[in-house]
C-alpha positions, 0 to 999 in steps of 0.5 A, a space after each residue: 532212362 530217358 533217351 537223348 532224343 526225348 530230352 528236348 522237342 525235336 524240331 528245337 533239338 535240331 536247330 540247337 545241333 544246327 546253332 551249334 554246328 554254325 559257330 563252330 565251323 565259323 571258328 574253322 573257316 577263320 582258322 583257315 584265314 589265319 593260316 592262309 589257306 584257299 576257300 576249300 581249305 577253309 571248308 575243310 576246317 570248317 567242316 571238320 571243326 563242326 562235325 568232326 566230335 560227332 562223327 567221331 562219336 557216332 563211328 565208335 557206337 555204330 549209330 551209322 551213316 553218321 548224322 553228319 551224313 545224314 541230315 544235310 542241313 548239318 553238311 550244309 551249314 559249316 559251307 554256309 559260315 565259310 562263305 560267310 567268313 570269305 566275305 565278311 572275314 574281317 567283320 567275323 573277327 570283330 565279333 569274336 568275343 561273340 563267336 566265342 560265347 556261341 562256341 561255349 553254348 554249343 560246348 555245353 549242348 554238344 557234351 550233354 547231348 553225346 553223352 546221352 546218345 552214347 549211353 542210349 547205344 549201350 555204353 557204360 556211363 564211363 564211357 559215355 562221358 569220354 563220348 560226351 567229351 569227345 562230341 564236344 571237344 573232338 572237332 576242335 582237335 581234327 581242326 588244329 591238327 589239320 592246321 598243323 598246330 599243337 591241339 589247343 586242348 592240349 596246350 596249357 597256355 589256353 583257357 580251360 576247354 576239355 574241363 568244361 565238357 567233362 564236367 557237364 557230360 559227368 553231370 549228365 552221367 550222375 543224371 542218368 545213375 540217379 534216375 534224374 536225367 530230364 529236360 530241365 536237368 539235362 538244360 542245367 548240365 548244359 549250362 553247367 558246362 557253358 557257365 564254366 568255359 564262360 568263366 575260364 574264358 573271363 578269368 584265364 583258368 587253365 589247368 595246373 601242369 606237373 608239380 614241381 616242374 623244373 623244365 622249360 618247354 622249346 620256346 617257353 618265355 
């Protein structure tokens, strides 16, 4: 097996999670723009938004303190993007089609590296993809629950999120069984992922609700 930690050179390993981390608090702190909130409120959601998957993952396999805690670079980056979302929060938004595209690298990177990590702590590999899932998608969840809104995971009016991070943790999974897993691999599940939310993002993909539906939900159209 090869360990998440020997799947990509340390030191860039550290700014993918650290690029990755970035993008996702921006998207947090203007959540927190939208709602309203103060400055401490947008840190919080930024915060949350960035590490919230992690730290989650990190708790349920013991790989304790929590990176989050552990490196600071990873604490400090979310404060970074909500002072940059306070000042600049209009010129954020305009580039939201660009935030979105990091978001979906950081997605790809973010299931594939929980995956692994999961698995290197002894989990099966079941297990380990629902991890992988939940480094990815977790944040985003802790975010919106924050906010007081419906989890957009869970909302079939989004584009596919959960989707593209199952199937890059199962392919990383199927890695690992077969014996497969390495850099390069690992760098295509990834992209795998990324492709894929880049595509649900582009076309409006999203996941089928139950078959034969005859209901409407509270404020549907």
């Amino acid at each position: 097996m090869v360990l998440a930690f020997e799947l990509f050179n340390a030191s860039v390993q550290h700014w993918l999670d650290v690029v990755g981390i970035f993008v996702f608090a921006l998207s947090g702190a203007l959540l927190g723009v939208r709602k309203n909130l103060d400055v401490f409120g947008m840190a919080v959601l930024a915060e949350s938004t960035a590490l919230g998957g992690g730290l989650f993952r990190d708790l349920v396999i013991g790989a304790v303190p929590p990176a989050a805690f552990d490196d600071l670079g990873y604490f400090l980056t979310p404060l970074v993007a909500t002072a940059l979302v306070f000042f600049l929060h209009p010129e954020v938004e305009r580039i939201n089609k660009a935030v979105g595209l990091f978001d979906a690298a950081g997605l790809g990177l973010f299931c594939v590296t929980g995956t692994t990590k999961a698995y290197e702590y002894g989990l099966g590999l079941t297990a380990s993809v629902a991890l992988g899932m939940a480094t990815a998608i977790g944040g985003g969840v802790l975010r919106d629950l924050l906010a007081g809104d419906a989890p957009q995971v869970l909302r079939w009016d989004r584009d596919l999120y959960a989707v593209p991070a199952i199937v890059g943790a199962t392919a990383v999974a199927l890695l690992i069984q077969t014996d497969h897993l390495n850099g390069t691999t690992a760098s295509a599940a990834a992209a795998l992922a990324f492709l894929l939310r880049l595509a649900a993002m582009r076309y409006g993909w999203r996941a089928p609700r139950a078959w034969q539906r005859r209901t409407s939900a509270v404020g549907e159209d």
